[in-house]
C-alpha positions in Angstrom: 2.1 -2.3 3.3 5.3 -1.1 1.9 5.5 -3.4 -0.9 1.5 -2.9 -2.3 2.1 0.6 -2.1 5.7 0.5 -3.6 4.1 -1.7 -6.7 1.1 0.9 -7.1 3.1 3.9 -7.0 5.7 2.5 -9.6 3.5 1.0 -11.9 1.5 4.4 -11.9 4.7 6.2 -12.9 5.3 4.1 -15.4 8.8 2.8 -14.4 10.4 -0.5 -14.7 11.3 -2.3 -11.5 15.2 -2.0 -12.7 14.9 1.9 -13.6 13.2 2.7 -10.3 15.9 0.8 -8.6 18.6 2.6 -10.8 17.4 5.9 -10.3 16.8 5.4 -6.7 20.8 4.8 -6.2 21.1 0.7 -6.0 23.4 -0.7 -8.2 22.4 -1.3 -11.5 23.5 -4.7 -12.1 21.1 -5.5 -8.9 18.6 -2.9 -8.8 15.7 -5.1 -10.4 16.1 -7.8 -8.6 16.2 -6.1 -5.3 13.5 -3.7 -6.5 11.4 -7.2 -7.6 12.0 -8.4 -3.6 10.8 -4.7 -1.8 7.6 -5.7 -4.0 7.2 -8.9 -2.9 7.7 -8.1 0.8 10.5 -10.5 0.8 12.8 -7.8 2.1 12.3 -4.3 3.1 14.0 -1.1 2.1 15.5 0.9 4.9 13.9 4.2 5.5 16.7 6.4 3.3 15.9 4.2 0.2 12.4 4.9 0.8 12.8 8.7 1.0 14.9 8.2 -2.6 12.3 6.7 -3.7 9.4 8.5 -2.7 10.6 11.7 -4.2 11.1 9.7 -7.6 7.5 8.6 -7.7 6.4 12.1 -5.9 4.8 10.8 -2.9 5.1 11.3 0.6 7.1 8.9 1.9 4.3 8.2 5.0 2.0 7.0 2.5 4.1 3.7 1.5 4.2 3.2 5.8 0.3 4.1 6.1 -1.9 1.3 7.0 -5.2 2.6 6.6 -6.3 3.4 3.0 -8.5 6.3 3.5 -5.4 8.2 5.6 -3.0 7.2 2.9 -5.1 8.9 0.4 -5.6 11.8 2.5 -1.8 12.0 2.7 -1.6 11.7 -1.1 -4.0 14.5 -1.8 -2.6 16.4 1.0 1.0 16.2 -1.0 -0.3 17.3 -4.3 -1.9 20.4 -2.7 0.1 23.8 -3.1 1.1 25.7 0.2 -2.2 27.8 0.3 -4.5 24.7 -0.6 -2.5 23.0 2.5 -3.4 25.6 5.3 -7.4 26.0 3.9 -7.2 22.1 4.2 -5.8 22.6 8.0 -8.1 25.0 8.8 -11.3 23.4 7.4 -10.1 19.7 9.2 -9.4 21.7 12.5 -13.1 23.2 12.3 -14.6 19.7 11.6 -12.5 18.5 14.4 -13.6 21.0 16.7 -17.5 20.6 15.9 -17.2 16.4 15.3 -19.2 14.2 18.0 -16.9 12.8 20.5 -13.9 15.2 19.6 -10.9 14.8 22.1 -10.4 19.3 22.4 
């Protein structure tokens, strides 16, 4: 899952695979190619890289781990909410919760 997201996210910012790498700390006579392999899903960036690298492409960093789409983009909407819009979210997904068919409360 990591590298789809990792592509999507950096291709939406509009970075090079070397200048994400670069500005995510890796070395820069390195950081394409290793940037090129987290993409491919040859290798896999350890969780610190990934919280460099989320902050860079302002995302949370659960939404590169997220396997199901729909929560992903809840998480993504959810991050790009101010403070306020966070708790009227919380509350109106608690109240659904609470009145949903089958709900475990």
């Amino acid at each position: 899952m990591i590298s789809e997201r990792l592509k999507a996210a950096r291709l939406r910012a509009g970075l090079s695979q070397e200048k994400l790498g670069k500005l995510a700390g890796i070395d820069p006579t390195s950081a394409s190619a290793r940037m090129n392999q987290y993409e491919r899903g040859k290798h896999s960036p350890d969780y610190r890289l990934m919280c460099k690298v989320a902050d860079i492409l302002k995302m949370p960093v659960s939404w590169f781990y997220t396997e199901d789409d729909d929560l992903a983009r809840l998480q993504e909407a959810y991050y790009n909410l101010s403070p306020e819009a966070r708790r009227d979210l919380l509350t109106h997904a608690q109240a659904v919760e609470q009145t949903a068919p089958g709900a475990l409360v």
